[in-house]
N, C-alpha and C positions, 0 to 999 in steps of 0.2 A: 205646714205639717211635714215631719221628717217620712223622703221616704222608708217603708219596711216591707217587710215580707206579707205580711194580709194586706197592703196594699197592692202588692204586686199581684198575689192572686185573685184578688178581685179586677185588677187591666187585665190579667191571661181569663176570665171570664165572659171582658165583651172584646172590643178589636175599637181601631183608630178612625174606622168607619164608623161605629157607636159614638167614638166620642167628639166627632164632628157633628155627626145630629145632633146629640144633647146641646153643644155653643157653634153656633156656624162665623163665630170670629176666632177660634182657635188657629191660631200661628201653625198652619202647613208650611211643609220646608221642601220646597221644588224640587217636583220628580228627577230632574237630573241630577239630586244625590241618590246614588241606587246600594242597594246590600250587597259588598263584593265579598262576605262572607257567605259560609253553609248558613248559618244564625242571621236569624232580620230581628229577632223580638228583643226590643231595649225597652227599660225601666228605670229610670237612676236621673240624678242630680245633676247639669250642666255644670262641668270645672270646663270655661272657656280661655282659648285660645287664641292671640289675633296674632298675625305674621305672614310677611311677604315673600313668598321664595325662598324659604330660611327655616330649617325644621327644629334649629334650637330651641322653640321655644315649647314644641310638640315634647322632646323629650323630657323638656324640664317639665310639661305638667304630667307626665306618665310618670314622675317619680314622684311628685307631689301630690298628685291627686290620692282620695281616700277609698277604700275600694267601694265598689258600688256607684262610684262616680261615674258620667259618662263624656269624653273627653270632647268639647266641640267645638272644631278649629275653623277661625275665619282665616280663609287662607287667599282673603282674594277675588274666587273662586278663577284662581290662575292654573295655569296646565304645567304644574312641577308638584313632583312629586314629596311628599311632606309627612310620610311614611311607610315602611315597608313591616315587612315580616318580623323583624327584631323589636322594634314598640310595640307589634300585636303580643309575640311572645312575652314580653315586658308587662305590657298591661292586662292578662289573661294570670301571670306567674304570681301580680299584683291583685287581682280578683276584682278587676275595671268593668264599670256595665257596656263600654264600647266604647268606638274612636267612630266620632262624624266629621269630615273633612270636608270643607267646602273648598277644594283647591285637589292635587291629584295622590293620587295611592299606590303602591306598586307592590312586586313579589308574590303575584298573583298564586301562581303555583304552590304557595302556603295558604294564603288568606281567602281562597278561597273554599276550602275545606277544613277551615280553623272555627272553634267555638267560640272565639269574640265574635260579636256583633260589627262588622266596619262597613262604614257607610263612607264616599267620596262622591264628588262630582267624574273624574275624571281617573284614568287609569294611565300610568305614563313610566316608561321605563328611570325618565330623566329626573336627579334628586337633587333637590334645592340645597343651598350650601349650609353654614352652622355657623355664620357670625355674627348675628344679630341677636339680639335677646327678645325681643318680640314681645306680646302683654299677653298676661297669666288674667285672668279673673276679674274681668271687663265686661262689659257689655260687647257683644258682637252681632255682627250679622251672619247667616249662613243658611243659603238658599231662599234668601231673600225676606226674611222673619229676623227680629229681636230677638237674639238670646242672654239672661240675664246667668249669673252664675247664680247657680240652687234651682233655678227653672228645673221643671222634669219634663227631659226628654225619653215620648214615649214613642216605639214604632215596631210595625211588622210586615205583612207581606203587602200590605196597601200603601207603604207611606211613614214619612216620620212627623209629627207632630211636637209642639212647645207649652206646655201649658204653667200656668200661675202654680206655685206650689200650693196656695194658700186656698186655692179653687180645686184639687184635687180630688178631695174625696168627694163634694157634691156634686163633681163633674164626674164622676165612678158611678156613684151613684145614677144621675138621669141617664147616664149610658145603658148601664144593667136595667132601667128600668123598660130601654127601649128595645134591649136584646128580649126582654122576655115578651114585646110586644111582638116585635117579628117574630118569636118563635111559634106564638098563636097564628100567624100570617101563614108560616107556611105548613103548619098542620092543615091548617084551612084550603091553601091552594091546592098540598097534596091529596086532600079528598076531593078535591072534584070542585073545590071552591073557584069564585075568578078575582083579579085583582078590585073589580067595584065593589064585590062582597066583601073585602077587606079596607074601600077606600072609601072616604065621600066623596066618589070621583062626581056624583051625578049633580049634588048638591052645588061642591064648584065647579065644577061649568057653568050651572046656572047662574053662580053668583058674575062668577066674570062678567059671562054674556049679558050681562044686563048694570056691566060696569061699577059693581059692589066689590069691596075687600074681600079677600077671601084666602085660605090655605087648606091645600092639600093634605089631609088627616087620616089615619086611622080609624077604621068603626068604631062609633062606642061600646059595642059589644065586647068589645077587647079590653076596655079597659078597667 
């Protein structure tokens, strides 16, 4: 499904924690990639990157890519730097949904109060050279996840996640279904509720303790 715009604001409806509950096989991308932007919330389509020490290939997809896209470079995850301030500018002038770097970023003194989304592993003054041509729109890895090109990379102040384009919207869906369960959760705590009134904490334990299958649920009053 392509992403749009009621897609996106139904993700800025729940958050990355939502959409973990709803699939707990959802491709997390290792907290050592962190938001060296103001901006952490990305939405958009993987134009991926592979390249070693070498940022030719970064720039070539910051001119290719379509806007909306969001650029995600397997860089390794080596300590050189693989863009700076001028590809934010670029891909922000470009109307890009972000640069994720698995290898290093720099020009902080911009990108950190710039409205692209930039996500890297590493922050490093030192910039990889420009002669290599590198692969555009591959499969990659980055932070330890598969990234396909079209994947939609989504992320905010918890984390960036990778999900199936094609599983989007029903994984939107059980997300928002679980935002609205929590939100009965902490009405309930805020009055004076406790978490067992919100949980069958009592039920499993019992089932544990006595070595039966069991999970950790919601009241059914909530549902």
């Amino acid at each position: 499904m392509p992403v749009n715009d009621e897609l996106l604001e139904r993700f800025r409806a729940v958050d990355t924690t939502a959409i973990c509950d709803a699939d707990r096989t959802t491709r997390v991308v290792h907290s050592a990639i962190r938001a060296r932007s103001a901006t952490t919330q990305v939405f958009g389509p993987a134009f991926t990157v592979r390249c070693r020490e070498d940022f030719l290939a970064v720039l070539r997809a910051v001119e290719a890519a379509e806007p909306g896209d969001v650029i995600v470079v397997d860089g390794g995850a080596r300590e050189t730097a693989l863009g700076g301030e001028m590809f934010a500018r670029a891909a922000s002038a470009r109307s890009l949904g972000g640069i994720v770097v698995d290898g290093g970023y720099r020009d902080m003194s911009y990108v950190a109060t710039c409205a692209l989304p930039v996500y890297s592993r590493f922050v490093t003054p030192r910039a990889g050279t420009a002669s290599q041509l590198g692969e555009l729109q591959v499969p990659v890895t980055c932070g330890g996840v598969t990234v396909n090109p079209g994947d939609v990379v989504l992320a905010d102040d918890e984390g960036l996640v990778v999900v199936d384009p094609q599983r989007l919207e029903s994984l939107l869906d059980a997300a928002l279904a679980i935002k609205n369960t929590e939100s009965h959760v902490i009405e309930l705590l805020d009055g004076g509720g406790s978490l067992s009134d919100a949980f069958n904490v009592a039920e499993h334990v019992d089932a544990l303790g006595r070595g039966e299958p069991s999970n950790l649920g919601f009241s059914s009053f909530h549902g």
